[in-house]
N, C-alpha and C positions, 0 to 999 in steps of 0.2 A: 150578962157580962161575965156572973159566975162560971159558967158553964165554958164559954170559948178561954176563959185563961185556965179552966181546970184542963180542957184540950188542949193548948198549949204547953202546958207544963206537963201535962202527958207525953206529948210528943219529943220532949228535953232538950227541946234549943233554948235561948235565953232569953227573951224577953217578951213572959205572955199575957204583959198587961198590955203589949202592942195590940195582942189578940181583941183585949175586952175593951179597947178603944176603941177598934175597927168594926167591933159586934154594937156599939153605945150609938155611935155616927150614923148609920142608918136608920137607927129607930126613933130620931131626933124629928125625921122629916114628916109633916104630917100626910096621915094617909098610906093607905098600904102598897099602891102602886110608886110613890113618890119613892117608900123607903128598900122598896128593892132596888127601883132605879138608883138609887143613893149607895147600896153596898154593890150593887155592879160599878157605879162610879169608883169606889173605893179599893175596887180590885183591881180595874184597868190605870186609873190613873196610879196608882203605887206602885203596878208592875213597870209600865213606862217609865214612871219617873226614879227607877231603881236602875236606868241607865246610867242617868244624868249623876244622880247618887255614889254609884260606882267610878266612872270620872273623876268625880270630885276629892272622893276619898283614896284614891289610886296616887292623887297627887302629894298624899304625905306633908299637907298644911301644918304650919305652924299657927299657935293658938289667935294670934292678933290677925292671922290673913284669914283664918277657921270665921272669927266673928264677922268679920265684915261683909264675908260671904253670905254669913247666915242672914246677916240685915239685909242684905239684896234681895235674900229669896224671901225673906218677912215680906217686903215692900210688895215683891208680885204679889206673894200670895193671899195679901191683901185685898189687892186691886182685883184678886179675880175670882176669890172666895164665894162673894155673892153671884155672879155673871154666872160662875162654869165649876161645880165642884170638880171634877173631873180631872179637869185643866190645873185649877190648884194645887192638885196632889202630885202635878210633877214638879212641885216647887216645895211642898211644904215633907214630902218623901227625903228628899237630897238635905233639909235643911234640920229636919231632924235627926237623920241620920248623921250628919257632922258637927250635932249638937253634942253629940255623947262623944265624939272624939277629942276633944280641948280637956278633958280633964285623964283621958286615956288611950291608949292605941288601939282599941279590939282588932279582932280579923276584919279585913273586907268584906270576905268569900261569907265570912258565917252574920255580919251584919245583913248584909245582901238577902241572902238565904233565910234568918229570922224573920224579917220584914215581910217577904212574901208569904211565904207559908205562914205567918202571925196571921198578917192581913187578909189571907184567904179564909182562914177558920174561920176569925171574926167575923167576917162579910158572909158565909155561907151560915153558920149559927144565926146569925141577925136574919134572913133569911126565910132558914127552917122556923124560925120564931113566927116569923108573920105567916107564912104559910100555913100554919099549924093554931095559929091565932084564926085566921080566916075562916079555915072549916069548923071549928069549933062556935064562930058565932054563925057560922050559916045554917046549922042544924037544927 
């Protein structure tokens, strides 16, 4: 996790704990094939759901409509957490991203922009990890 937020704060967008979230979430899963699948889930699903994200926050919410929403996408992402991580991430993408807006306005463009690029380092670091894990216990 050290590692993908040291590359993200390398990179000098803003938020590269997003990175070593998305580097943590993969390696949760057990077994090596589960947790690539799991940081490819993490890529696709947060690039997708950084439509829905962008939408949301284009719409210039006020704090009290901000929360409500976010309980909506809580409740999917709930319901789909265990089923589909994948799937989840188009819900739990938009909801955290509109979490950080009720107490401030950031950019859209650079929220958007952080988020992928965070959650690609992460997922691709989480990644090289296991790959590099792998051959090392094969030898």
């Amino acid at each position: 996790m050290g590692v993908a937020g040291a590359l993200a704060a390398a990179v000098g967008i803003g938020h590269p704990w997003w990175a070593m979230v998305a580097a943590a979430a993969p390696l949760s899963a057990p077994g090596r094939q589960h947790q690539v699948l799991r940081a490819g889930h993490r890529i696709a699903g947060t690039t997708l759901g950084l439509l829905p994200a962008a939408a949301l926050l284009s719409l210039g919410l006020e704090p009290v409509p901000i929360v409500l929403v976010v309980v909506a996408l809580q409740v999917v992402t709930e319901l789909l957490v265990p089923r589909n991580y994948a799937l989840a991430l188009l819900f739990i993408t938009p909801m955290a991203l509109l979490m950080g807006t009720v107490a401030a306005q950031p950019s859209t463009r650079a929220l958007i922009v952080d988020r992928g690029v965070e959650t690609a380092i992460g997922a691709l670091v989480a990644i090289t990890l296991v790959v590099v894990e792998h051959r090392h216990t094969t030898k």
